[in-house]
C-alpha positions in Angstrom: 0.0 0.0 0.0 2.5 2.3 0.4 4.6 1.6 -2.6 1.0 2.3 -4.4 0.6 5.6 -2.2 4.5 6.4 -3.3 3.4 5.9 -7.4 0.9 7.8 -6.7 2.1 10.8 -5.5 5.0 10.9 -7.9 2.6 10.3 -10.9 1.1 13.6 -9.1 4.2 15.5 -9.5 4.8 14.0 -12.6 1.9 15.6 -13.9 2.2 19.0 -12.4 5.4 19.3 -13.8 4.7 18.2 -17.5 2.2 20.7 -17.2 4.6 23.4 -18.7 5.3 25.6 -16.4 8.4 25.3 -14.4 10.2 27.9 -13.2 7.4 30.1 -12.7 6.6 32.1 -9.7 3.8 34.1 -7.6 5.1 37.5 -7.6 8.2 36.8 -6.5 6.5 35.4 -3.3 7.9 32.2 -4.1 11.0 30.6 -1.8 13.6 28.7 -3.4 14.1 25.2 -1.5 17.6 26.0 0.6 18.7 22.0 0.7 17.9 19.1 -1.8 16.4 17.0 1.5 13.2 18.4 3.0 12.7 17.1 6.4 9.4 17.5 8.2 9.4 16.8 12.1 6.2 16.5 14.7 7.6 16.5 18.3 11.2 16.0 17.2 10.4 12.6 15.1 11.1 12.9 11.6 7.2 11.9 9.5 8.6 12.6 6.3 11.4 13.3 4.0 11.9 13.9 0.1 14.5 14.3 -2.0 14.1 17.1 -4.6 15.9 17.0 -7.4 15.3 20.7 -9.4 17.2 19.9 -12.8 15.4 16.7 -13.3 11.7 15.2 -12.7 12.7 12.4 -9.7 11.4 12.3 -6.7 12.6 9.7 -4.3 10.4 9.1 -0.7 11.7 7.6 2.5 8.1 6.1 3.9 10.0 4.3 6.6 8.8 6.1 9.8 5.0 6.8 8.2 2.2 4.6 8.9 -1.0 5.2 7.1 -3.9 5.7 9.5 -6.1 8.8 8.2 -7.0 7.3 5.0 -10.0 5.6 5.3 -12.4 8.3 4.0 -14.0 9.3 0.8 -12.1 10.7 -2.1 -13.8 14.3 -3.3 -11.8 16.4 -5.9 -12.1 19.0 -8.2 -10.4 20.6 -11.1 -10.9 24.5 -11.6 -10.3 27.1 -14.1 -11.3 30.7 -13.1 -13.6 32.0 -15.8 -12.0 35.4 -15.3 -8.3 34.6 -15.8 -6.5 33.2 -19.1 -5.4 29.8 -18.9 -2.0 31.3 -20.3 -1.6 33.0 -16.9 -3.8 31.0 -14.6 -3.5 27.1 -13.7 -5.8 24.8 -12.4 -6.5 23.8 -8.8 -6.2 19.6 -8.8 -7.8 18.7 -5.0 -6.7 15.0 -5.0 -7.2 14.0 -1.5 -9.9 15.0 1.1 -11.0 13.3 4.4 -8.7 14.2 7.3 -6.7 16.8 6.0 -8.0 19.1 8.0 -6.3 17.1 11.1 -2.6 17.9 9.8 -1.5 19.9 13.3 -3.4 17.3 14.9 -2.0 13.9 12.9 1.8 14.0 12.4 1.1 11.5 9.7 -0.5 14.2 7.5 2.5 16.2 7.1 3.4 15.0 4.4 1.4 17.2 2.3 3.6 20.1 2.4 6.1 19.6 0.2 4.2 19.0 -2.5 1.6 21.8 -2.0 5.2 24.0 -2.0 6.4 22.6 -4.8 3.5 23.3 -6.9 3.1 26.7 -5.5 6.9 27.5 -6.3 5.8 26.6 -10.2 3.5 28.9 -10.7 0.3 26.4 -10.1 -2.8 27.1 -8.8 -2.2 25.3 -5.1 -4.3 23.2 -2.5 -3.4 23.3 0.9 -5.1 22.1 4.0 -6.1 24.8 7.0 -3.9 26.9 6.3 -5.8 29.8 7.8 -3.8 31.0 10.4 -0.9 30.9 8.8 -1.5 33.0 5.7 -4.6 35.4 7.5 -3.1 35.5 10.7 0.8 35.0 11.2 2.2 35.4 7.7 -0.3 38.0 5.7 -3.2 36.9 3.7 -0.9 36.9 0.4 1.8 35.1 1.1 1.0 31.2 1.1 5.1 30.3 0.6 5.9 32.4 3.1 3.1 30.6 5.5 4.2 26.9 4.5 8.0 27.8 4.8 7.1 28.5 8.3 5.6 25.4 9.0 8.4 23.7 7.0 11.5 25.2 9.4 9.1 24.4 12.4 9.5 21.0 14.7 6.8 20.5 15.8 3.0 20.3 14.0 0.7 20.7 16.7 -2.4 22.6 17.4 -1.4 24.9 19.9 2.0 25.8 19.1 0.8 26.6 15.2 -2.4 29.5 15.9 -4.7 26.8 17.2 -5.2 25.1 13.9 -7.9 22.5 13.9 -10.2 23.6 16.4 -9.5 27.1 17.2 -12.5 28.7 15.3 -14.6 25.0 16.0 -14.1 24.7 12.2 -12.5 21.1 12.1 -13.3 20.4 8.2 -12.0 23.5 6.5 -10.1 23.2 3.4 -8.0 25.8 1.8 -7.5 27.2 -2.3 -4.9 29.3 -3.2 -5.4 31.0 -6.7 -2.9 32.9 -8.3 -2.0 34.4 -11.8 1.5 34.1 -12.1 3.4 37.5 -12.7 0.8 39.9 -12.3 -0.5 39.4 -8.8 -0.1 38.0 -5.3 -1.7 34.5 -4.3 -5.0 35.1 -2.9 -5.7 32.2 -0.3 -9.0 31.8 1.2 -10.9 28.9 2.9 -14.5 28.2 3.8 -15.6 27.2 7.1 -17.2 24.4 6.2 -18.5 23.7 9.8 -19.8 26.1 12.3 -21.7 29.2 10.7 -21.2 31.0 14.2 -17.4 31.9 13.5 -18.1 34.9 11.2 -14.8 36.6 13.0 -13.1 34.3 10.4 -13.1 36.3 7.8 -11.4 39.8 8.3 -13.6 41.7 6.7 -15.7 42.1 2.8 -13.0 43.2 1.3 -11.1 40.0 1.6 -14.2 37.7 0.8 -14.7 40.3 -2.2 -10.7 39.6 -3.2 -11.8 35.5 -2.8 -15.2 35.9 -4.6 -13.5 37.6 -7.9 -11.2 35.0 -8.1 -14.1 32.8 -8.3 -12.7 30.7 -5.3 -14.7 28.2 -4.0 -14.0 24.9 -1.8 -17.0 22.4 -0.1 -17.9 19.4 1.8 -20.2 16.8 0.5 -22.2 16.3 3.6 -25.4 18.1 4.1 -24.8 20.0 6.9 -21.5 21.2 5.1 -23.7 22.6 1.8 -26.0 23.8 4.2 -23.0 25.9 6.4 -21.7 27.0 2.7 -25.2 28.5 2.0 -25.7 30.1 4.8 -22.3 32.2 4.7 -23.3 33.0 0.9 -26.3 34.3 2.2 -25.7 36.2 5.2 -22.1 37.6 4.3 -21.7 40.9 2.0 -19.2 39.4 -1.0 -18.9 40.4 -4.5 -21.4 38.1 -5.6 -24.0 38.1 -2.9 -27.1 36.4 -5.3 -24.5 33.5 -6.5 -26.1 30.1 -6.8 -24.0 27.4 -6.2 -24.9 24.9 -8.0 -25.3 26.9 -11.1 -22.1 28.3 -10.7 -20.3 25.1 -10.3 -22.0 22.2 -11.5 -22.4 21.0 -14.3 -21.8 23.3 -17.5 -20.3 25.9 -15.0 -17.9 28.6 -17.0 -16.5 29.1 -13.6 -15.2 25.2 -13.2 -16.6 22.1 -11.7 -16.6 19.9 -8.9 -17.4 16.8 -8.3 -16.8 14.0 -5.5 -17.3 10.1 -5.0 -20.0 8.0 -6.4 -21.7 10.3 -8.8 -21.6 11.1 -12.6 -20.8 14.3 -13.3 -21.3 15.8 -17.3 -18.9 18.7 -17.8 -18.7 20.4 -21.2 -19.5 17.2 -22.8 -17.5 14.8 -21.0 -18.8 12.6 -18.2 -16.9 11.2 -15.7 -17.2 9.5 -12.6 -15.4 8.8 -9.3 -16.4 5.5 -7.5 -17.2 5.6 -4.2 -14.6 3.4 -2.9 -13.5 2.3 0.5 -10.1 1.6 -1.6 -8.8 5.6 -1.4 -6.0 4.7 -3.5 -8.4 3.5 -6.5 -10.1 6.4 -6.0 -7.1 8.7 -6.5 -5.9 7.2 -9.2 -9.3 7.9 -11.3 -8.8 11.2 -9.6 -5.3 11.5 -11.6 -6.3 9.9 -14.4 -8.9 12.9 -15.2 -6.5 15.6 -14.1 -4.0 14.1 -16.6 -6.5 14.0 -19.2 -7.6 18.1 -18.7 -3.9 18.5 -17.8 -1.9 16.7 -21.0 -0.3 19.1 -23.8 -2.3 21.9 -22.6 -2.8 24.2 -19.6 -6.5 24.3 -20.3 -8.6 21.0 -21.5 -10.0 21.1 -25.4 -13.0 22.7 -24.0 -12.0 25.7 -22.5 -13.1 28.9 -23.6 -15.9 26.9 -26.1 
């Protein structure tokens, strides 16, 4: 299992780096890896480490100290294109895992998302990254995601309250975070939705930054009921850009704006129909994940049906 989860990942590399678009950067935000070993520690134990090699496309993984015990949750994902930004300039968010990332301050074994999440945020990509909310909002300044996961990088230890409370600060456990960016012209904007507890409106600092998110067309959910229903009630009651949008219009379906779509369903986008199984076997599930992303991903930085 974890020589499968090890292919994986590095076919997820693979593809983000045939992509085209090395060497790019986010407004010369990005950070330059200082050492070809990256190292991530929680309590002094060493979780993770991965060899980076810049002039080539290999990628070794030491998995000897990780054991897999978060991944026995559904698979969501989504790929995204911002109707508002060329794909020349713009890149597409790839969500490949979900269910228990929002427990990586929590769970040493879910540090290993950081390096990639860096890497693809050092090329220029549109980036996921787990809760990163206080880092970027709080500690580090809304606009500088590299910045915020170079901190957590150079710290030892991953825990909730050494790290701005992550996890359960706000009582927002499931939150997941977007970064959208177009390259060269201006900052990353990070956002997340709290995809929990409707009470916290102190998360957001104000309309001006949920007006910055909205433009960008930003947009991240649960699948569970109560999560839609948290979603809906923040597009309702907070002032954004777009205070009448529809979700499901917006990002269903024949969206302009992107799509979404998560386990066990059939989805139609521009034509094509897809569909993720809802599989107790995560790592079948990510695959079929991958295998679309490569698909909207190969030759192009926008699929054959962009802009049609």
């Amino acid at each position: 299992m974890k020589l499968k989860f090890g292919v994986f990942i590095l076919s997820v590399i693979l593809v983000l780096v045939l992509s085209g678009c090395s060497g790019r950067t986010i407004s010369g935000k990005a950070h330059t890896l200082p050492e070809q070993k990256l190292e991530l520690k929680a309590n002094g134990e060493q979780v993770f480490s991965i060899t980076l090699e810049p002039s080539q496309i290999g990628i070794t993984y030491d998995f000897a100290q990780y054991e897999n015990t978060r991944f026995d949750h559904d698979i969501d994902a989504f790929i995204f294109y911002p109707k508002d930004v060329s794909p020349e300039k713009s890149y597409p968010v790839i969500h490949l895992v979900h269910g228990g990332t929002e427990d990586i301050y929590d769970d040493k074994n879910m540090a290993f998302f950081i390096p990639f999440a860096l890497r693809a945020a050092e090329r220029g990509f549109v980036a996921v990254y787990p809760n990163v909310r206080h880092l970027s909002y709080k500690d580090k300044g809304r606009t500088d995601l590299l910045a915020g996961i170079q901190f957590v990088k150079e710290s030892d230890k991953f825990i909730a309250d050494k790290q701005g409370c992550f996890g359960s600060s706000l009582g927002n456990r499931p939150v997941w975070s977007v970064v959208t960016t177009n390259p060269g012209q201006c900052d990353a904007y990070v956002g997340v939705y709290p995809a929990w507890d409707p009470k916290n409106r102190d998360f957001f600092s104000g309309d001006e930054q949920m007006a910055k998110v909205e433009a960008k067309t930003f947009f991240t959910i649960g699948t569970e009921d109560m999560f839609l229903k948290n979603v809906v009630f923040y597009e309702n009651n907070l002032k954004v850009a777009n205070p009448e949008l529809d979700y499901y219009q917006t990002y269903h379906e024949d969206s302009d704006h992107g799509f979404y779509f998560a386990t066990g369903k059939t989805h139609k986008v521009k034509g094509v129909e897809f569909t993720l199984p809802l599989d107790p076997n995560w790592e079948e599930a990510q695959i079929q994940t991958l295998e679309f992303a490569e698909y909207a991903l190969k030759g192009k930085r926008a699929p054959s049906w962009w802009g049609k």
